[in-house]
C-alpha positions as CSV (number, residue, x, y, z in Angstrom):
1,X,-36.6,-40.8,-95.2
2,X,-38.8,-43.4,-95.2
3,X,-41.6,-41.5,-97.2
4,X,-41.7,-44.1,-100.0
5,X,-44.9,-44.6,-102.3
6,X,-47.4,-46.6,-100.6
7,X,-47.9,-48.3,-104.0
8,X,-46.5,-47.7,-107.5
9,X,-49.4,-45.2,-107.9
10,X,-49.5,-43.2,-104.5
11,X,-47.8,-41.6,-101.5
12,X,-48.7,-42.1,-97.4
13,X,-49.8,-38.8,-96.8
14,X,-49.8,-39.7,-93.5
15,X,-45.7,-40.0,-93.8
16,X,-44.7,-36.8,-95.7
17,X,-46.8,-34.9,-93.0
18,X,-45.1,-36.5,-90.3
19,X,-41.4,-36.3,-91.7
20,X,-42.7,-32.7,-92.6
21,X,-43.2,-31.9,-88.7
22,X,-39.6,-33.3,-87.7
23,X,-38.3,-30.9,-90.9
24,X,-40.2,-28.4,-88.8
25,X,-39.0,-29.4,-85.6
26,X,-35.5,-29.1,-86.7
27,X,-36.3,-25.4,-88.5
28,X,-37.3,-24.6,-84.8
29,X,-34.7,-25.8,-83.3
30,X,-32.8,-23.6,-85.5
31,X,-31.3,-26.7,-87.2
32,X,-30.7,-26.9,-90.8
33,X,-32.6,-30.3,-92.0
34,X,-30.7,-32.1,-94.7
35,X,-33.0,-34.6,-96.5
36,X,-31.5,-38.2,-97.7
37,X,-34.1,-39.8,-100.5
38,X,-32.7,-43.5,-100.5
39,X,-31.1,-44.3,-97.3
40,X,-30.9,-48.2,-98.1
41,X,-34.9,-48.5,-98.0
42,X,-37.6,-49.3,-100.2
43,X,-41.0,-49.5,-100.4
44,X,-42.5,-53.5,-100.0
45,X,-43.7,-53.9,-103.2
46,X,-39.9,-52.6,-104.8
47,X,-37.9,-55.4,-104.9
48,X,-41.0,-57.3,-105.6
49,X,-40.9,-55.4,-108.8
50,X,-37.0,-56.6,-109.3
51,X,-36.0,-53.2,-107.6
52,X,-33.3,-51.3,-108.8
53,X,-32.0,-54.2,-110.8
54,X,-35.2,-53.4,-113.6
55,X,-34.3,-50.2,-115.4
56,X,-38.3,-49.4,-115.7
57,X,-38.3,-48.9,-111.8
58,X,-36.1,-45.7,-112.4
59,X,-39.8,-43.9,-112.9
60,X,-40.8,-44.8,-109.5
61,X,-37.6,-43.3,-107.4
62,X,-38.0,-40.2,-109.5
63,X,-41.5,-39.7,-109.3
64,X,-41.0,-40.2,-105.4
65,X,-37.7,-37.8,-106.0
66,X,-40.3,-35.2,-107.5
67,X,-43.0,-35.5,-105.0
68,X,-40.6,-34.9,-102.4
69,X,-38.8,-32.1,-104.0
70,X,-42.4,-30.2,-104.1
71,X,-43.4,-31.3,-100.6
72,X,-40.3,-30.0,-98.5
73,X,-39.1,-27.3,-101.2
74,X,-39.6,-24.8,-99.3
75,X,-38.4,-26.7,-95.9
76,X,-35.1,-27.9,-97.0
77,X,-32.0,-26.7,-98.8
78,X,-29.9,-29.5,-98.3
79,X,-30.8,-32.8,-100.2
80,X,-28.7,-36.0,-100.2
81,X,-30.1,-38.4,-103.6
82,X,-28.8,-41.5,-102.9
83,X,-26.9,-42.6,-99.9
84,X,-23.6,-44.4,-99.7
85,X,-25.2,-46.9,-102.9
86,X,-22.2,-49.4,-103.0
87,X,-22.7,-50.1,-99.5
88,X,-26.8,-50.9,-100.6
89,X,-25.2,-52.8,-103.9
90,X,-23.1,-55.0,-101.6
91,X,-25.5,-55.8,-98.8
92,X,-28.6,-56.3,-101.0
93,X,-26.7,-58.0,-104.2
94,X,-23.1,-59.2,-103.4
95,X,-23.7,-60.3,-99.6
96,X,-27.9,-60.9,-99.6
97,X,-28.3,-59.8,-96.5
98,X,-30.7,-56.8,-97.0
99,X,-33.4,-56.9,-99.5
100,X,-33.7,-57.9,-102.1
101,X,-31.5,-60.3,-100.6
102,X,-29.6,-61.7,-103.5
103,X,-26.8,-62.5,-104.3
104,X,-25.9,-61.9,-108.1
105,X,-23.4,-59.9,-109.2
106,X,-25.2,-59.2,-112.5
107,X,-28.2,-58.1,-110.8
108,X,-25.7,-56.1,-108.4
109,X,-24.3,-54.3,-111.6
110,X,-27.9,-53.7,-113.2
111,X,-29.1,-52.3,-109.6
112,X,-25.7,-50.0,-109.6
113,X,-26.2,-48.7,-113.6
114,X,-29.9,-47.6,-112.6
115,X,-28.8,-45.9,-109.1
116,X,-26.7,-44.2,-111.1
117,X,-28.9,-43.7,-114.1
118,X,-31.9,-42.4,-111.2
119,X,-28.8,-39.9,-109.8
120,X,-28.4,-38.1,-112.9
């Protein structure tokens, strides 16, 4: 889902209406949507923020985590937190090849302690 905050204060409207049609869309279909809340993207302004490696930005994936929850509560049943986030640790801390694009190993175990910190 790419229905991240628009800034570290608001949500696009615009894209929880839209991902709320294709939840719709499915439901029509007669499919079962399951909903993924971190599928290896941010918003911009994230890792500008130091991303997951800063333990304050924990707030900001569950506030998005709660706004979500009460947008498609009543759409979904099936909800996915975080996916696959070693593959995200490697490719965005190890390797540098997503963002943030670094490549620290401490900053790969701070991002991996808040993922996990955010999950539970």
């Amino acid at each position: 889902m790419v229905t991240h905050l628009a800034s570290p204060s608001s949500f696009s409207e615009e894209a929880i209406n839209h991902y709320r049609l294709v939840v719709n869309t499915l439901r029509g279909m007669g499919l079962k949507p399951f909903l993924t809340l971190h599928h290896f993207t941010n918003p911009v302004w994230f890792p500008r923020r130091d991303g997951w490696a800063r333990a304050s930005n924990i707030d900001f994936f569950l506030s998005f985590v709660k706004k979500m929850a009460h947008s498609f509560k009543k759409e979904v049943n099936t909800w996915l937190v975080i996916n696959e986030p070693l593959v995200y640790i490697y490719n965005g801390y190890i390797e540098g090849v997503w963002p943030p694009g670094k490549r620290s190993l401490r900053d790969a175990l701070k991002a991996l302690k808040n993922m996990m910190e955010a999950y539970c």
